[in-house]
C-alpha positions as CSV (number, residue, x, y, z in Angstrom):
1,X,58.8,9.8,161.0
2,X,62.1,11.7,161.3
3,X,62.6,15.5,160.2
4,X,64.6,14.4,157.0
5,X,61.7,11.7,155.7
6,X,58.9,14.3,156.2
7,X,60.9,16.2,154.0
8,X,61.6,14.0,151.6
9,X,58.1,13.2,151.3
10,X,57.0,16.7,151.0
11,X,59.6,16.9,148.0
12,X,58.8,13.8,146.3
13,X,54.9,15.1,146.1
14,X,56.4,18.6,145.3
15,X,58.0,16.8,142.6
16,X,55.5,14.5,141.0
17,X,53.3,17.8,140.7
18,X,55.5,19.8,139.0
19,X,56.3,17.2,136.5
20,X,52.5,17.1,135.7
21,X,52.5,21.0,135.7
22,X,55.7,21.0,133.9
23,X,54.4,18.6,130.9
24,X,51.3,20.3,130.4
25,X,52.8,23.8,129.7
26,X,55.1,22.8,127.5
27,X,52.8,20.5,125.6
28,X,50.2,23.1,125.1
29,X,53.3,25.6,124.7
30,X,54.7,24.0,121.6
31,X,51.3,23.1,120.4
32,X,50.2,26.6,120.4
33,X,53.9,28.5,119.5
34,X,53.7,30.3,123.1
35,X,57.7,31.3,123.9
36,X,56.0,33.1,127.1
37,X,54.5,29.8,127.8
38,X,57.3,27.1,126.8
39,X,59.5,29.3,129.3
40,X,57.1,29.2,132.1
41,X,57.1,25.1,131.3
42,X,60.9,24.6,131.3
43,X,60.6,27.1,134.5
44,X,57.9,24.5,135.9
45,X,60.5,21.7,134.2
46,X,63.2,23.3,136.8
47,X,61.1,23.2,140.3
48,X,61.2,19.3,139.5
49,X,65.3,19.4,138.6
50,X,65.5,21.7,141.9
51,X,63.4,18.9,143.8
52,X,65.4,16.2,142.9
53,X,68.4,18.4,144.1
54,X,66.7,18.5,147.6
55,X,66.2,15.2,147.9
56,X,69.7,14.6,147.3
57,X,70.8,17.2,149.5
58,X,68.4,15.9,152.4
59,X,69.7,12.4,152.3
60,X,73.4,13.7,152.6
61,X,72.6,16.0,155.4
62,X,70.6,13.6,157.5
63,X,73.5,11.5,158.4
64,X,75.1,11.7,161.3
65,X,78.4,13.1,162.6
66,X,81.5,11.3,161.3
67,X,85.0,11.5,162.2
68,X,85.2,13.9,159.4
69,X,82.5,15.7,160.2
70,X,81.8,16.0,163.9
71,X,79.4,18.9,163.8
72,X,77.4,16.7,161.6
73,X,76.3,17.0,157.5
74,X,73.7,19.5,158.2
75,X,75.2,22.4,155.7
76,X,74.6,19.9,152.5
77,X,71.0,20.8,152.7
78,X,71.9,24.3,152.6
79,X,74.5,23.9,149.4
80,X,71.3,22.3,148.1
81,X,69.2,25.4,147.9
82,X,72.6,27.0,146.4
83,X,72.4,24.8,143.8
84,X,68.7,25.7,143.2
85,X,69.4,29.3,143.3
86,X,72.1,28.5,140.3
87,X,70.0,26.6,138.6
88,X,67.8,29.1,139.0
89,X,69.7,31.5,137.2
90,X,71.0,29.5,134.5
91,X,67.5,29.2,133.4
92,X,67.0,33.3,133.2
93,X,69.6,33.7,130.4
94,X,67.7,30.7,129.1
95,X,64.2,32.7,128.8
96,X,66.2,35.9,127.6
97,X,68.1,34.5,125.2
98,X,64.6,33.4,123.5
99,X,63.2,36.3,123.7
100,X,65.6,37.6,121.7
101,X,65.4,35.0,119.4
102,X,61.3,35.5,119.2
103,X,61.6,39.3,118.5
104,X,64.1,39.1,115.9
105,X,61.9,35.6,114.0
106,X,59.0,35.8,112.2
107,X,57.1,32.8,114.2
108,X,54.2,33.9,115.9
109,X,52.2,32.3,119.1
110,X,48.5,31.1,118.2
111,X,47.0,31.2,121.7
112,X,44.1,28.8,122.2
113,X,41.4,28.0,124.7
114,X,43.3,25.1,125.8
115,X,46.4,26.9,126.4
116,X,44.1,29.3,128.9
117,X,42.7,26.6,130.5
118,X,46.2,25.3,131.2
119,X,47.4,27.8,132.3
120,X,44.5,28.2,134.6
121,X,44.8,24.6,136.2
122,X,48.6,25.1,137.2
123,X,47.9,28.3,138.4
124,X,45.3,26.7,140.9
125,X,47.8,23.7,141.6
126,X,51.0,26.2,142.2
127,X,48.6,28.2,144.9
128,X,48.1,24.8,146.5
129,X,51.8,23.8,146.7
130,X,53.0,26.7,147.6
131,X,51.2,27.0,150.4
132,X,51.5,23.2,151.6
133,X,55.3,23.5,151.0
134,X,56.0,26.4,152.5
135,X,53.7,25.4,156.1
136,X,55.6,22.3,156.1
137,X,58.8,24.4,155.3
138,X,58.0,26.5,158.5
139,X,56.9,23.7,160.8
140,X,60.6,21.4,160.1
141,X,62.7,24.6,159.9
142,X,63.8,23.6,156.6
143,X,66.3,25.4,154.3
144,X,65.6,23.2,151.2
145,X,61.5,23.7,151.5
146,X,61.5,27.1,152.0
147,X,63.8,27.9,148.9
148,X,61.8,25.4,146.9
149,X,58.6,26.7,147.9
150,X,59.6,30.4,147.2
151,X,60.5,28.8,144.1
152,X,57.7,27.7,143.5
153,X,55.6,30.9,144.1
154,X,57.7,32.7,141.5
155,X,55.1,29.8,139.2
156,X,52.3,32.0,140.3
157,X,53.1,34.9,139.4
158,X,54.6,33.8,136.2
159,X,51.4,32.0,135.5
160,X,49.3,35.1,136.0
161,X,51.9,37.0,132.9
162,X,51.9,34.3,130.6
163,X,48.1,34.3,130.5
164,X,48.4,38.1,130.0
165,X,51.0,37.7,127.3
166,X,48.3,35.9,125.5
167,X,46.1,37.8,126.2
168,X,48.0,39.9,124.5
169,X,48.6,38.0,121.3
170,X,45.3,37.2,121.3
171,X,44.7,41.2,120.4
172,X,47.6,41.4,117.8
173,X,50.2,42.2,120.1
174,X,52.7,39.6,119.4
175,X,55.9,41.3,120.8
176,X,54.2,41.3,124.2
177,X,55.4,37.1,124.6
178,X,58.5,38.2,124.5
179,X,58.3,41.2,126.5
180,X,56.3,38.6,129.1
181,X,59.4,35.7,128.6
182,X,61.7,38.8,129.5
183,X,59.8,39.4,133.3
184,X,59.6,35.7,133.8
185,X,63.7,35.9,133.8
186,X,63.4,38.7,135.8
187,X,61.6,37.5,138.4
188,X,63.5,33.9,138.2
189,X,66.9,36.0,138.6
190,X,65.2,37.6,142.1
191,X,63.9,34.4,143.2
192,X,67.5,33.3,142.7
193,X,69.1,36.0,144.2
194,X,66.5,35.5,147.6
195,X,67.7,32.0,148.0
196,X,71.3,32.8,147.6
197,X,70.7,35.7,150.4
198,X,69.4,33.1,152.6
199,X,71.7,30.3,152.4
200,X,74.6,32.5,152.4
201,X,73.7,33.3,155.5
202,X,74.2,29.9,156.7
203,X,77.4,28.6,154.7
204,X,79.5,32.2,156.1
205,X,78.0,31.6,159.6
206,X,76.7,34.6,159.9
207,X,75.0,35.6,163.2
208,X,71.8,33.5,164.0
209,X,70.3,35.1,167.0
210,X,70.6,38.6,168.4
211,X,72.6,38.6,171.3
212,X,70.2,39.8,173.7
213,X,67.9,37.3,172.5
214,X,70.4,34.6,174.0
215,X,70.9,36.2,176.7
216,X,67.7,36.7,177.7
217,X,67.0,32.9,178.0
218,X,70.5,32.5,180.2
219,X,70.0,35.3,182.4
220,X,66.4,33.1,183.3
221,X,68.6,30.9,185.3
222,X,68.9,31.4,188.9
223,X,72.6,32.6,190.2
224,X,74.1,33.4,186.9
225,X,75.4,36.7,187.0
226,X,75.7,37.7,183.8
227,X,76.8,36.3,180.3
228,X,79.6,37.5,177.9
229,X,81.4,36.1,174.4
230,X,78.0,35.6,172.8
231,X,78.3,33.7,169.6
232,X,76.0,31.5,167.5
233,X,75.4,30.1,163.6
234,X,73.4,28.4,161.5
235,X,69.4,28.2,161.9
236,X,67.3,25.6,164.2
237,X,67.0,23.0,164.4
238,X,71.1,22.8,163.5
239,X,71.2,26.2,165.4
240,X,74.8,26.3,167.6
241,X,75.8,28.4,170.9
242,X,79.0,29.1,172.4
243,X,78.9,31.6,175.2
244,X,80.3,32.5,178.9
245,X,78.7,32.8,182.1
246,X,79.4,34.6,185.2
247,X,79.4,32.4,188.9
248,X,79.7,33.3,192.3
249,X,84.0,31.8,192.9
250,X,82.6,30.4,196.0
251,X,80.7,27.8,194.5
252,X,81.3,24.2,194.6
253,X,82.6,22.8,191.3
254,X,79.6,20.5,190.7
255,X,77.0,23.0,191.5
256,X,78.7,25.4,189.0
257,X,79.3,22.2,186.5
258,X,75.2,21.7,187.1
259,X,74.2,25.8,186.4
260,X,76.2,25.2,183.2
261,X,73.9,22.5,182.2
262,X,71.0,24.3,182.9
263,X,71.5,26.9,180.8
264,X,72.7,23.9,178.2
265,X,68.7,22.9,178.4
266,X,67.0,26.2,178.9
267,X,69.5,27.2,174.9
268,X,68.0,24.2,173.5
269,X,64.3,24.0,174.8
270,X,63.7,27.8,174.2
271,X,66.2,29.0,171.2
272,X,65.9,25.4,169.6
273,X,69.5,24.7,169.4
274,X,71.0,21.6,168.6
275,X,74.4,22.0,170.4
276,X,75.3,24.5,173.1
277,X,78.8,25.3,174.6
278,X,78.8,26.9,177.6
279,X,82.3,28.1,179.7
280,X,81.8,28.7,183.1
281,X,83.7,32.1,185.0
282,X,84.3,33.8,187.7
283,X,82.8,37.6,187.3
284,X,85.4,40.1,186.3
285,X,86.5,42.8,188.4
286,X,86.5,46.4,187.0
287,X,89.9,46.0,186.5
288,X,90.2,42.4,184.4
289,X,87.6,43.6,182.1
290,X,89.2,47.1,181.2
291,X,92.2,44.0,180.5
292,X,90.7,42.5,178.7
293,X,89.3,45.1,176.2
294,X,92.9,46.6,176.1
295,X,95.1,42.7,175.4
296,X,92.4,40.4,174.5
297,X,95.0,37.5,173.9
298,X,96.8,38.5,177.5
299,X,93.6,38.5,179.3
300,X,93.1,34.4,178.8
C-alpha cells in the first residue's frame, strides 16, 4: 500500500468516527438544550468536514510531477491542513456568537444522564483516535494527519468542559454553558492557529533542517572537503536539498561526478529527502572566499 492510500484510509476511518461522535452530541445536545454541548457536536461535525478536506487534498498531492509541476503536487496536502485551520476558525465565531445569544435568552440547558453518558463515550472514542491518528501521522510524515489529529485532541479537552459545564447547570449555574461554549472557541482558535504555524512553514519554504545537521551527514563521505550554500524546504518525505561541496581539482571528472552521488544517497537515506541537488567545487582559496563575501554575483 502506497503512503497516500494508508492515509486515506486512516482518514476515511477518522471520518466515519467522527460522524458517529458528531451525531450523538448534537442529538443529545438539542434533546437536552446544551449550547456547550451542540458546539462541541458541530466542533465534532467539523473534524468530519476537515477529513473530507484531507482526503481531497491527499488525492491531489499524490500525483506525480507534471509539466506544470515538476517538483511534483506535494504542497496540496499542505493547503489542505490550511483549509482546516480556516475552517477551524470559522467555527470559533460560530460557538461565540451563541454564547452570546444564550446569555442574553431565556432558554436554559436540562442536562441528563444520557447527555453524560455521551459525553463520556466520545471522550473514550476521541482518546482512541487521537492517539491512532497521530502514530500513523508520525510513522507517514504526514502534514494532513498530524493537523487532523491535533484537531482532533482539541475533542478531548472540549469533552472534559462540556461535561463540567453541566455539571454546572446541573447545580443552577446556567451561565456557566456559555462561559464553557466561550473556551471551546478558544481553544478551537489555538488549535487553528497551531496548524496554520505548521503549514506555513511549508508553503513560505522556510528552513527544514539545520545546517549543521546537513552537513553532518555530507561531511560522512570520504574526500569531501567541506560543504557550503546550504539550503533545504519542505518536510520528509517531500524534504529538498541544494548544497555545494568541496573536491580535490585533481580529481578525475567521473570520480568527482560519483562523490556527488554519494552524498545524493547518504541526503536521502539519512535526512529522508526526496530530491537532492548537489554542485560539485573546487575549494576556495583564502582569497576567492573573502570574494565572494565582498561581490557575491562577481564571484560566480
Amino acid at each position: 500500500m502506497s503512503r497516500s492510500q494508508s492515509i486515506a484510509r486512516v482518514l476515511w476511518l477518522v471520518l466515519v468516527l467522527n460522524l458517529a461522535v458528531a451525531l450523538a452530541k448534537l442529538g443529545v445536545g438539542f434533546s437536552v438544550n446544551s449550547l456547550a454541548m451542540i458546539a462541541d457536536g458541530f466542533h465534532s461535525l467539523l473534524d468530519s468536514s476537515s477529513n473530507v478536506v484531507g482526503l481531497v487534498g491527499i488525492y491531489l498531492a499524490s500525483r506525480p510531477p507534471d509539466a506544470d509541476h515538476p517538483y511534483g503536487h506535494q504542497k496540496y496536502e499542505s493547503f489542505s491542513a490550511l483549509g482546516i485551520s480556516l475552517l477551524l476558525g470559522v467555527t470559533a465565531i460560530e460557538v461565540v456568537e451563541a454564547g452570546i445569544v444564550r446569555l442574553a435568552g431565556d432558554s436554559r440547558p436540562e442536562p441528563t444522564q444520557l447527555g453524560f453518558l455521551v459525553m463520556a463515550v466520545t471522550l473514550v472514542v476521541n482518546v482512541l483516535v487521537t492517539r491512532y491518528e497521530g502514530r500513523r501521522g508520525r510513522e507517514l510524515s504526514s502534514e494532513i494527519l498530524l493537523a487532523d489529529a491535533a484537531h482532533t485532541r482539541s475533542d478531548i479537552l472540549v469533552s472534559i468542559s462540556v461535561m463540567v459545564g453541566l455539571g454546572a447547570v446541573w447545580l443552577g449555574l446556567f451561565w456557566v454553558d456559555s462561559v464553557v461554549a466561550f473556551m471551546i472557541a478558544g481553544l478551537i482558535l489555538v488549535i487553528a492557529y497551531r496548524i496554520l504555524r505548521r503549514v506555513s512553514t511549508v508553503l513560505t519554504d522556510s528552513t527544514s533542517l539545520s545546517q549543521a545537521e546537513i552537513q553532518a551527514v555530507v561531511m560522512g563521505v570520504p574526500d569531501v572537503i567541506s560543504c557550503s550554500n546550504i539550503r533545504s524546504r519542505g518536510e520528509p518525505p517531500n524534504l529538498f536539498i541544494d548544497l555545494e561541496i568541496q573536491l580535490d581539482p585533481d580529481l578525475p571528472l567521473w570520480k568527482a561526478h560519483r562523490f556527488a552521488h554519494v552524498v545524493e544517497d547518504r541526503c536521502r537515506s539519512e535526512l529522508n529527502a526526496a530530491d537532492v541537488v548537489v554542485h560539485v567545487e573546487p575549494p576556495e582559496t583564502v582569497a576567492q572566499a573573502a570574494q565572494r563575501a565582498r561581490f557575491p554575483a562577481s564571484a560566480e
